[in-house]
C-alpha positions in Angstrom: 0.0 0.0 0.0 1.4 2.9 -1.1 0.7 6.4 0.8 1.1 10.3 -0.5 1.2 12.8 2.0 0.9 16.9 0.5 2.4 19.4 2.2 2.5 23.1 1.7 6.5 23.9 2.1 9.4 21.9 0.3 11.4 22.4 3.2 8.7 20.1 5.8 9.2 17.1 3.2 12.4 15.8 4.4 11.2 15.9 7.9 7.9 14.3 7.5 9.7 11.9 5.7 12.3 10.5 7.8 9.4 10.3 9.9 6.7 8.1 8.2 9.0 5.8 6.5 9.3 4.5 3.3 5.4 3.6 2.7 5.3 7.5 2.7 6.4 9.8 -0.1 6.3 13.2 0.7 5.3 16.0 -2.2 4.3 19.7 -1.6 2.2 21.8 -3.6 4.2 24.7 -2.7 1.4 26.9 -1.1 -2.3 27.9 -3.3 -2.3 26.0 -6.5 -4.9 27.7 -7.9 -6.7 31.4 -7.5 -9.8 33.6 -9.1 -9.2 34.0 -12.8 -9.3 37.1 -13.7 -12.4 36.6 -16.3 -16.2 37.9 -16.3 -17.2 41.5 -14.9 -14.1 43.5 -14.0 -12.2 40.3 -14.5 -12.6 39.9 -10.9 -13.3 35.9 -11.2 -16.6 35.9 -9.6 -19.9 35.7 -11.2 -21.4 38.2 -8.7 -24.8 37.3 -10.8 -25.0 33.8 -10.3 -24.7 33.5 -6.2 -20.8 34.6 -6.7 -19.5 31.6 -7.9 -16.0 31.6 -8.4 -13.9 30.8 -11.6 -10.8 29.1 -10.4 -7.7 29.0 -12.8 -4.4 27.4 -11.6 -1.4 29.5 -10.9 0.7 30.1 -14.3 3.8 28.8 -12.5 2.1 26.3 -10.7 0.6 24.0 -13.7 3.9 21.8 -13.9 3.6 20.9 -10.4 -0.2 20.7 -10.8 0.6 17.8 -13.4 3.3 16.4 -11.3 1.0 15.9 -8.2 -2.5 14.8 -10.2 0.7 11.9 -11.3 1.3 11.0 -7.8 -2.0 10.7 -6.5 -3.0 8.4 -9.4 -0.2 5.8 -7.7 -1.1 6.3 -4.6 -3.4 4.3 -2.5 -4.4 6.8 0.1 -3.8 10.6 -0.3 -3.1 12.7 3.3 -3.7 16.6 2.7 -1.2 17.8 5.1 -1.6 21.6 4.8 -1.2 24.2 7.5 -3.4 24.1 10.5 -5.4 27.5 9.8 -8.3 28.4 7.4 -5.9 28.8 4.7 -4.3 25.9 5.1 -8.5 23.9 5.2 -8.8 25.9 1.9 -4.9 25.3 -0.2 -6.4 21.3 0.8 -9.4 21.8 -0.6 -8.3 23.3 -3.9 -6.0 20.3 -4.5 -8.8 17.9 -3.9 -10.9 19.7 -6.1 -8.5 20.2 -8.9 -6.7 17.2 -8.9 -10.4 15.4 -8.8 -9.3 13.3 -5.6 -11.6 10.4 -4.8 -13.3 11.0 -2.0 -13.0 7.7 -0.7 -9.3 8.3 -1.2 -8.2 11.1 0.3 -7.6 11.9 4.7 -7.5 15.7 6.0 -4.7 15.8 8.7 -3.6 18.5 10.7 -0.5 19.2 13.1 0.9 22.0 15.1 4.2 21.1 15.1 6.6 18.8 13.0 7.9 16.2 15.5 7.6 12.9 15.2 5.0 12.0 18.1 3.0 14.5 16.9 3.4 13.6 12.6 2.3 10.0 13.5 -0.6 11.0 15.6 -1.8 13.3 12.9 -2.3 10.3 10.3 -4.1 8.1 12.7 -6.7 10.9 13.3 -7.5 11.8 9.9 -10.9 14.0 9.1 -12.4 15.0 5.9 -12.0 19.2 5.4 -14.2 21.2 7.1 -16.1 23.0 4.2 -17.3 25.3 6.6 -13.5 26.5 7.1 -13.5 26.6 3.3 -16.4 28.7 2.9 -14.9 31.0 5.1 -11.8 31.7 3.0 -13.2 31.3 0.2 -15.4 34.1 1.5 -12.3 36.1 2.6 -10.6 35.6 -0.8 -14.0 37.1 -3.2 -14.1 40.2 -1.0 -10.6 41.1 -1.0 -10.3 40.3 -4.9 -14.1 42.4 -5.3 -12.4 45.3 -3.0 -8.9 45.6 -4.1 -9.5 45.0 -7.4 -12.3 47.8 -7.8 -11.1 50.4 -5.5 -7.3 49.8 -6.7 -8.2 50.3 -10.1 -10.4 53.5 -9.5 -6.9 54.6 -7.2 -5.0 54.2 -10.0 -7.3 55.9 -12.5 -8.1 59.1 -10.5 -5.1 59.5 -8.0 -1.0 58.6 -8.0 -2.1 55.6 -5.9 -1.6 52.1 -7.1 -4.0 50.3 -4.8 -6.4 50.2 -2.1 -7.7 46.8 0.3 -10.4 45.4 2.3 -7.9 45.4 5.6 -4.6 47.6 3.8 -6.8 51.2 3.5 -8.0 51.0 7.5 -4.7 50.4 8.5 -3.5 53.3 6.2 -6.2 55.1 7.7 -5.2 54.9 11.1 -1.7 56.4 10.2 -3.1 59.1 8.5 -5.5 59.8 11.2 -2.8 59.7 13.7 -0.7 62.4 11.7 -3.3 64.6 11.3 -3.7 64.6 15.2 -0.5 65.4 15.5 -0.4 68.2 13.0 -3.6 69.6 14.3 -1.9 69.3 18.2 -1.5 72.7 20.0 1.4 72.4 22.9 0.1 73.1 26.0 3.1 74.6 28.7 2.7 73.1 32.5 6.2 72.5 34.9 7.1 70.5 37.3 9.0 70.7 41.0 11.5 68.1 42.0 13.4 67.7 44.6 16.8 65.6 44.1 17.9 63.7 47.0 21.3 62.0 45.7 19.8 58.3 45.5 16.8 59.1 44.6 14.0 61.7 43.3 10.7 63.4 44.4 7.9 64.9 42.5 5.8 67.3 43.5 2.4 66.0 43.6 -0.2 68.2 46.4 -0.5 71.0 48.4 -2.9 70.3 51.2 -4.1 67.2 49.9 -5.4 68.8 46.6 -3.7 68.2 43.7 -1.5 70.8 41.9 -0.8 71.7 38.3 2.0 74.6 37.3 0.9 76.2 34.5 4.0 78.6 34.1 7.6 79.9 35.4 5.6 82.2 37.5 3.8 79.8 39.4 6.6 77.5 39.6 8.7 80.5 41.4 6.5 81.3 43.2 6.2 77.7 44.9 9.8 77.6 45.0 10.0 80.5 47.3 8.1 78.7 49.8 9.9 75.7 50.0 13.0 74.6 51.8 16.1 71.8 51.7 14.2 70.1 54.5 11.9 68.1 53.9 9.6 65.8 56.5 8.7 61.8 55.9 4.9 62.3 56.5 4.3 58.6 55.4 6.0 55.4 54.1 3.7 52.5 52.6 5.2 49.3 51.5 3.3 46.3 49.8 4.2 43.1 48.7 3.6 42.9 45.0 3.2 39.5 42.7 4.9 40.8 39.0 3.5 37.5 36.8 4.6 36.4 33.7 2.5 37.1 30.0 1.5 33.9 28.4 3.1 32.3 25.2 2.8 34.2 22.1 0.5 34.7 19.5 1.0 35.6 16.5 0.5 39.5 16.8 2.7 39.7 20.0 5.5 38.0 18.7 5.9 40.3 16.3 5.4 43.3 18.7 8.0 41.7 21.0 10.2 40.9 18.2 10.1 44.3 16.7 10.8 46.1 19.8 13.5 43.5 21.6 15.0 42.6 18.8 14.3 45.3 15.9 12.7 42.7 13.1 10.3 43.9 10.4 7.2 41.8 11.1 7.8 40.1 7.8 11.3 39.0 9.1 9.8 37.6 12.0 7.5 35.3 10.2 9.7 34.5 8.2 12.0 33.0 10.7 9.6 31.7 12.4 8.3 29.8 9.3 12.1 28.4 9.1 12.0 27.2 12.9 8.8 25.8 12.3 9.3 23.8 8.8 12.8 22.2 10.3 16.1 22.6 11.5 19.0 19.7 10.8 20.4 19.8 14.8 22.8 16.9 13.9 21.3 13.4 14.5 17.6 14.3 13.2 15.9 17.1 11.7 12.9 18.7 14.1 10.7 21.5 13.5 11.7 23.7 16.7 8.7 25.8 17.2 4.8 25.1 16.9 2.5 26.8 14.3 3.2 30.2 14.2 0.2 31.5 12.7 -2.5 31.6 15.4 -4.4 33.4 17.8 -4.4 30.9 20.7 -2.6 30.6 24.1 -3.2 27.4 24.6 -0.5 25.2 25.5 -0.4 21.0 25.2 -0.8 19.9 28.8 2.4 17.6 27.6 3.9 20.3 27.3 3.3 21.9 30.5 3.4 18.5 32.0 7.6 18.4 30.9 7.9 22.1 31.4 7.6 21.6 35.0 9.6 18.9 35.2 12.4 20.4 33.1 11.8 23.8 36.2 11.6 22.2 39.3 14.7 20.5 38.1 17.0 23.5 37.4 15.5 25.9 39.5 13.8 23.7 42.1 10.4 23.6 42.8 9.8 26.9 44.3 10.0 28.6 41.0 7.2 26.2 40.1 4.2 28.8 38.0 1.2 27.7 36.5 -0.6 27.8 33.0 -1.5 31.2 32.0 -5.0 31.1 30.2 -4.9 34.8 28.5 -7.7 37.3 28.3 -10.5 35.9 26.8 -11.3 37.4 23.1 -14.2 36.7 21.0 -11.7 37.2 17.8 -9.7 34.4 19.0 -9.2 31.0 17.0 -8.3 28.3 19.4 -8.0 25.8 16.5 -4.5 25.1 18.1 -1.6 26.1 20.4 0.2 29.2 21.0 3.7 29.3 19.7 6.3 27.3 21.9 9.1 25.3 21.5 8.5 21.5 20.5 10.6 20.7 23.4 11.4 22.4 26.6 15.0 20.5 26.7 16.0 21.7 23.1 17.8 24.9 24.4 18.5 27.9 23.0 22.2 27.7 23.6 22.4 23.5 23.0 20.6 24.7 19.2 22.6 28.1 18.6 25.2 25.9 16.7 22.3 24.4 14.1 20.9 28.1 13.6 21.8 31.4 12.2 22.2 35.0 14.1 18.6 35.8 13.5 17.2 32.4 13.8 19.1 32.0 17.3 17.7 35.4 18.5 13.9 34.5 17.6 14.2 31.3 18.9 15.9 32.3 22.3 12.7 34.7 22.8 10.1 32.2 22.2 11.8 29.7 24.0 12.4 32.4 27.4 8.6 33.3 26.7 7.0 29.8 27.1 9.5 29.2 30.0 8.7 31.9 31.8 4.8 31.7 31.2 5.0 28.8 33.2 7.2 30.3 36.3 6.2 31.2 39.5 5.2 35.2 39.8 8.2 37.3 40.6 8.2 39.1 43.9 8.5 42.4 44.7 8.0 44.7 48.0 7.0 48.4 46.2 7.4 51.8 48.2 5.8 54.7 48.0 7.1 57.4 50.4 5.7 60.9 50.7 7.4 64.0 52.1 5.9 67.1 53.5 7.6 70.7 52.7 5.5 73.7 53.9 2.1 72.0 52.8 3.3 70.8 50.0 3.3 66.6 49.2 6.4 65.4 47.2 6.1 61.6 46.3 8.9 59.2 45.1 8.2 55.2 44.5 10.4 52.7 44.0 10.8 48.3 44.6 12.8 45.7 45.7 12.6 42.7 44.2 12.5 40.1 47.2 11.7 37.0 44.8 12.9 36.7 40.8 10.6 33.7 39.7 10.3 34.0 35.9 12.4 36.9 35.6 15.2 34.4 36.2 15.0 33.6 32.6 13.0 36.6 31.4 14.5 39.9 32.4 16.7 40.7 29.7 13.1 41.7 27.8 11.5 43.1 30.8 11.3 46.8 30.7 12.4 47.9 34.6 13.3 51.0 35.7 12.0 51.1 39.2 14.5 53.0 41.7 15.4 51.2 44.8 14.2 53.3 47.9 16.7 53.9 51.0 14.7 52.0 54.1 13.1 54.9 55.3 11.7 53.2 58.5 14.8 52.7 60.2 15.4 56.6 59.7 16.5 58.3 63.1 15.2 61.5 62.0 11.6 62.2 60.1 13.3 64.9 58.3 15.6 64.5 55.1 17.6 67.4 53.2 17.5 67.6 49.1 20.3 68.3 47.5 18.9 70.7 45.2 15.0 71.5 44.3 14.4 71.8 40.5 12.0 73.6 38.1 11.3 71.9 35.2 10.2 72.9 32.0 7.5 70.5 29.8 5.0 70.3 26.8 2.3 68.0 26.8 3.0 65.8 23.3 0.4 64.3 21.0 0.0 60.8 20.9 3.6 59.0 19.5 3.2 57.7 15.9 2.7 54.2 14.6 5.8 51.5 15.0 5.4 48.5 13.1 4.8 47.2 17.2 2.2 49.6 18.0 0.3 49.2 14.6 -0.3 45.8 14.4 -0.9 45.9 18.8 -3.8 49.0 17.8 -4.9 46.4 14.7 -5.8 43.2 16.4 -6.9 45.2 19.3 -9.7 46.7 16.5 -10.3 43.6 15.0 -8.9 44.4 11.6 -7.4 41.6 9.6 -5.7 38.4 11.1 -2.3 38.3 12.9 -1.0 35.8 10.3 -2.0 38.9 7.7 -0.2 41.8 9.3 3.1 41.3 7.9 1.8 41.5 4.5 -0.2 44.2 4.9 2.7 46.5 6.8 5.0 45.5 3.8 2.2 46.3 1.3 1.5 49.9 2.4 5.5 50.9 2.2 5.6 49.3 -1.3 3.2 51.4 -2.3 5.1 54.8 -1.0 2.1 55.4 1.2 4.0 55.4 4.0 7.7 55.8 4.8 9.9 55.0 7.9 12.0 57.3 9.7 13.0 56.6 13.3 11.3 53.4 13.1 8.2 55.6 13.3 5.2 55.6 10.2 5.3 59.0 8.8 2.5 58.9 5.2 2.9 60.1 2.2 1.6 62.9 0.4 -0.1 59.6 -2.1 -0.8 57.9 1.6 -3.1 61.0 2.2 -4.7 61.1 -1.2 -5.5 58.0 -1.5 -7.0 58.0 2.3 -9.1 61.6 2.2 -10.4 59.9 -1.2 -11.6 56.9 -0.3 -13.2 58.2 2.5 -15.2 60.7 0.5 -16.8 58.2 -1.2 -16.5 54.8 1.0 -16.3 56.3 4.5 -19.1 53.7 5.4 -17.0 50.4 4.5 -12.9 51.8 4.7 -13.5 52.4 8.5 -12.5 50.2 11.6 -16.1 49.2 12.5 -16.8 47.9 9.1 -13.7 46.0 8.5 -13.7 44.6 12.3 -17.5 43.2 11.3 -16.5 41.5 8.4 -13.6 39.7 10.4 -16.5 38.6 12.5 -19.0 37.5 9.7 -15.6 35.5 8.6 -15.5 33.7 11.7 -19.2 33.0 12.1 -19.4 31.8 8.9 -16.0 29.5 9.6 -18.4 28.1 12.3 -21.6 27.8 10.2 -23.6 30.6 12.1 -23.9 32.4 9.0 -24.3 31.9 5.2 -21.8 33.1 3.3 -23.8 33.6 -0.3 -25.9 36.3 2.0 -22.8 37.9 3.2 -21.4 38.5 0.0 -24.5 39.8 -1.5 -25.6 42.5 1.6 -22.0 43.6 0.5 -21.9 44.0 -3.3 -25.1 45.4 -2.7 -24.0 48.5 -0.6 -20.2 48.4 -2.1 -20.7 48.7 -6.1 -23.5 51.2 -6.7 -20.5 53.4 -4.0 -17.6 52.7 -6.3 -20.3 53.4 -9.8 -20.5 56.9 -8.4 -17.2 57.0 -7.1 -15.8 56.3 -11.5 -18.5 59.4 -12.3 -17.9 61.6 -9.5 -14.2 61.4 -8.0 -12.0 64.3 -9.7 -9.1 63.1 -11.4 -5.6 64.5 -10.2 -3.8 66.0 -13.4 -0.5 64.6 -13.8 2.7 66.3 -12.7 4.5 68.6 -15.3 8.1 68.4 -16.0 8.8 71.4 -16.9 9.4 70.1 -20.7 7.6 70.2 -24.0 6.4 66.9 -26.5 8.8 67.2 -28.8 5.6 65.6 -32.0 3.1 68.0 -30.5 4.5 70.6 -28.5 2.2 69.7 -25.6 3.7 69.4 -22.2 5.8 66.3 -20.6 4.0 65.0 -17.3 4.9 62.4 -15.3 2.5 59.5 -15.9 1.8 56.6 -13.1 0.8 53.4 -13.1 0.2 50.2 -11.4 3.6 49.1 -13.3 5.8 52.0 -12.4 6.5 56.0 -13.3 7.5 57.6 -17.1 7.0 60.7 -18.9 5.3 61.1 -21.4 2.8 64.0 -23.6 0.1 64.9 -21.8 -2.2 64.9 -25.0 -2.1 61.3 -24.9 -3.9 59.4 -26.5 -3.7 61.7 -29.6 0.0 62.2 -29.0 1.9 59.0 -27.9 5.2 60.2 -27.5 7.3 58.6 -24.5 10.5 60.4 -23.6 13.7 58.0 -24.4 16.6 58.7 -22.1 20.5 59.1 -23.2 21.0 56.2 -25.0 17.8 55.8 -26.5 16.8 53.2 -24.5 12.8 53.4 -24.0 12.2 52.4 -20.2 8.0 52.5 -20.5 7.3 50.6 -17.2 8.3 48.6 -14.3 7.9 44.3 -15.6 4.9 42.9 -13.9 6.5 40.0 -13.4 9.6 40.8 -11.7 9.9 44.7 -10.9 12.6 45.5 -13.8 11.8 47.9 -16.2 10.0 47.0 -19.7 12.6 48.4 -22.5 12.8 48.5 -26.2 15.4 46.2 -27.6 15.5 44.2 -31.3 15.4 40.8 -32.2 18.0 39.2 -33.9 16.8 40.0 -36.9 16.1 43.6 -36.2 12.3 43.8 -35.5 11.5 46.0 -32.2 9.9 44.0 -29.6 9.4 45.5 -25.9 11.1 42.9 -22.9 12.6 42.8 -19.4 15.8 44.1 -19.1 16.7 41.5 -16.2 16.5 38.8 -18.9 17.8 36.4 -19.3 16.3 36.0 -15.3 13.3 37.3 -16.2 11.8 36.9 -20.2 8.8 38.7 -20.2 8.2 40.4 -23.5 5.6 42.0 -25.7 5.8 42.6 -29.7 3.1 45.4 -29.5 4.8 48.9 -27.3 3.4 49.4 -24.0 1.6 52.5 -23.0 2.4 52.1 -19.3 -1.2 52.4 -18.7 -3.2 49.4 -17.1 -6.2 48.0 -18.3 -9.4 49.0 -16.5 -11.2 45.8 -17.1 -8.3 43.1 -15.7 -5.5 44.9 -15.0 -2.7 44.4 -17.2 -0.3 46.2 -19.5 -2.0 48.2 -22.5 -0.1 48.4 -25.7 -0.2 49.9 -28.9 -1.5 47.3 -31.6 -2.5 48.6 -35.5 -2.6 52.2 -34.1 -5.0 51.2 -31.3 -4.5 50.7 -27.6 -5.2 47.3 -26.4 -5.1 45.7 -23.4 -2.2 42.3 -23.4 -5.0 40.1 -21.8 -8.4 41.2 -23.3 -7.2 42.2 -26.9 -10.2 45.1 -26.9 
């Protein structure tokens, strides 16, 4: 009996492999197979007439391995879909049983959240049949996005210098143009403060006569300082014994918060290694997936895994540093399909795997790893102080801590924010009375609220409801590849096309690009994903509201006139504007179409667009036998060519180039 198991990811093959044994083969489809075509009304792929049924095409690159896999499913006796644990990963299996016409009686759904062996061979003797309702939901997920970004991008690109817009990418540009705006719109507001420095430690002022005191000016400040002397007298000292306890394992969304701000990854580096430590890591005598899934919203860990966590504690730190299993606030929004991230094993230390990993590997690894360790510590102790001095009526107040008891911060402190000040031991003080070394005035501004990090953005997006941790990544990378936002100081700063592109879709679709919308959709997702809802009705409440918005929007939005350069169309004497597209920037006559001229540069080398296949720039060049054709100039890496000259425009109707063909423009795709 011969078995073949699918995987998403090459790089799992080996390791699922050496696990099954030689009954197994091993094959992956390399992620989706297939996706919408990009036929019927505004080639989006989806007959929004018919109950949206979808027309699937495979994936140009993909149909070789297409072929190749339909071949090994015909020798096989049993077919296990082995394809990620998520809703993308029910919906890539699905897809290759529908393509590849897999028997039903044939084919087993399997599932597991990490690639060890235990876990592989439990997987295939508790197969299922996909959850269609996990399908649906995709599915669901992938029409709306292709309905939204293809519409909206293409009105962007036809009335503004954007080059697209996106069911979850234009609230998340939203929020960082509304946050600029706030800050442009902030007025500084003046107020000081009084301190009083006492060598080891610091006092605020805080009261006078138990009311609370604000310093609007220099005057006031003065006129407090006058009052006050070096001697100041300990009215009270309060001391409580605080339990500091340890966050749970991570999610996807805080691991790339922690991992931008401890260890300064973009969030797509960060799944990206974590996709590495997940798929397998050669340590030597086998090759192990490190981590669990790292796509998920859980924080849910395997009571095996707890079960030798605590063993692995109470043996290097004794029992006393014993914690227990931290359940996480409970969200509505939160899949608990499977586990939060973790490390496979407990007893595969960072330092024992440094040797198997890279830099960046080892430094991702070493923070899940001290994360699930410490989740499952005892509570660190500490006794906190608050002291407060008296000086003519008026209340100074300084805190500070001890910590008495380090519990998970024995493995954890090095990404623990702590600045607390340690206090002198005020109650075995002789005297009630203490002298400052000096008494300060100090200057301040009240400050608008800080500006997005990639940390804060994607915390202020799951905290919304907007998109799904596993999506963040892309969208963060997709909004700086469109120049709609830039970085400086690790901050989001938007463009002047990031604020277009924002104030105009929200002239015309304030009522679906906006937070509450976007986090009801996520929801309608999930309730569909657990057959609550029905997802032909949730697409068609939509299209209903969205298209007759985006109709006016064509007829009604003003188009931006290009930007001059300052040159004139040497065929018509028009001017020279810069022209942009989905595909790139040129210059050419603005009296296009009825003058097609497109500026050459030096060497006569026609650069008309960027190649929508691999970013290069679309030239002119000439066969070997001298006819002009229009190709890539990173071939021979990339050979995408055209005979007919590109306009750099897009086509409105599917989105590719348009080019000139018997003194017409045409699209490459639709040939009208």
């Amino acid at each position: 009996m011969k078995n073949l198991v699918i995987v998403e990811s090459p790089a799992k093959c080996k390791t699922i492999h050496k696990y099954l044994g030689s009954n197994y083969d091993v094959v992956s489809s390399k992620g989706h197979i297939r996706d919408l075509s990009k036929s019927g009304k505004y080639a989006l792929g989806v007959d929004v007439d018919n109950n949206f049924e979808a027309k699937y095409t495979v994936i140009k690159e993909k149909k070789k391995d297409v072929e190749a896999l339909k071949k090994a499913v015909n020798k096989a006796d049993t077919v296990y879909l082995a394809t990620d644990p998520d809703r993308e990963g029910e919906t890539i299996s699905w897809h290759l049983y529908d393509e590849i016409k897999i028997p039903e009686d044939k084919y087993k759904r399997v599932v597991f959240n990490e690639i060890t062996k235990d876990v592989v061979l439990k997987a295939i003797e508790n197969p299922r049949k996909i959850d269609m309702d996990l399908v649906k939901s995709g599915e669901t997920r992938r029409i709306l996005d292709r309905i939204i970004g293809f519409r909206l991008s293409r009105l962007m690109q036809s009335k503004t210098a954007g080059k697209s817009a996106g069911r979850v990418q234009s609230v998340a540009l939203k929020l960082i143009v509304d946050r600029e705006r706030e800050i442009q719109a902030f007025v500084p507001k003046e107020y000081w403060t009084i301190e009083a420095d006492f060598n080891a430690f610091k006092a605020v002022l805080e009261k006078y006569k138990d009311k609370d005191i604000e310093i609007p000016n220099e005057v006031s400040a003065n006129e407090i300082l006058a009052k006050l002397s070096k001697s100041f007298r300990i009215a009270s000292v309060t001391e409580k014994e605080k339990n500091k306890s340890a966050r749970e394992v991570f999610r996807t969304s805080t691991l790339q918060q922690a991992a931008s701000s401890k260890l300064n990854f973009a969030a797509s580096k960060t799944m990206k290694l974590a996709q590495k430590l997940y798929e397998g890591i050669d340590i030597g005598s086998e090759t192990v997936g490190l981590i669990t899934y790292m796509r998920t919203d859980s924080v849910r860990v395997s009571d095996e895994f707890v079960h030798q966590t605590f063993g692995y504690i109470k043996g290097k730190f004794g029992e006393e540093y014993l914690g227990y299993v931290k359940k996480g606030k409970k969200n509505e929004n939160i899949q608990d399909a499977h586990e939060g991230i973790r490390p496979t094993s407990i007893n595969r230390t960072p330092e024992e795997m440094k040797e198997y990993l890279s830099n960046d590997e080892y430094k991702l690894y070493k923070l899940i790893y001290a994360r699930a360790l410490a989740s499952l510590m005892h509570d660190a102790k500490v006794k906190a102080t608050t002291v407060l001095f008296d000086n003519n009526d008026y209340i100074f107040k300084a805190t500070g801590s001890v910590l008495t008891f380090d519990g998970y911060l024995k493995v954890y402190s090095e990404y623990e924010d702590n600045e607390d000040t340690i206090l002198p031991d005020f109650k075995n003080y002789k005297s009630d009375v203490i002298t400052a070394d000096k008494i300060d005035k100090i200057q301040h501004f009240t400050k608008p609220a800080p500006r997005y990090t990639e940390s804060s953005l994607i915390k202020e997006l799951e905290s919304l409801g907007i998109g799904r941790p596993s999506t963040y990544a892309t969208i963060i990378q997709t909004i700086k590849d469109r120049d709609y936002v830039i970085l400086k100081d690790k901050k989001f700063e938007p463009t002047e096309i990031g604020f277009e592109t924002t104030d105009k879709l929200q002239e015309f679709f304030a009522n679906i690009v906006n937070v509450k919308y976007t986090a009801q959709m996520e929801q309608d997702l999930d309730d569909i994903a657990e057959a609550k809802k029905d997802n032909i009705k949730i697409l068609k409440d939509f299209y209903a509201e969205f298209e007759p918005l985006v109709e006016k929007a064509f007829h009604e939005m003003e188009k931006k006139a290009p930007e001059a350069t300052g040159e004139v169309c040497p065929e018509c004497g028009g001017d020279l504007v810069y022209r942009k597209s989905k595909y790139g920037t040129f210059i050419a006559c603005s009296n296009y179409p009825t003058c097609k001229y497109v500026k050459r540069d030096a060497k006569t080398t026609v650069e008309i667009c960027d190649c929508p296949k691999c970013g290069g720039k679309i030239v002119e060049k000439k066969s070997k036998k001298g006819k002009i054709f229009y190709g890539c100039n990173n071939y021979p890496k990339c050979s995408y060519a055209l005979w007919y000259k590109p306009t750099g425009d897009i086509c409105p109707e599917c989105g590719e180039l348009l080019v000139e063909k018997n003194k017409k423009i045409v699209c490459v795709n639709c040939d009208e």
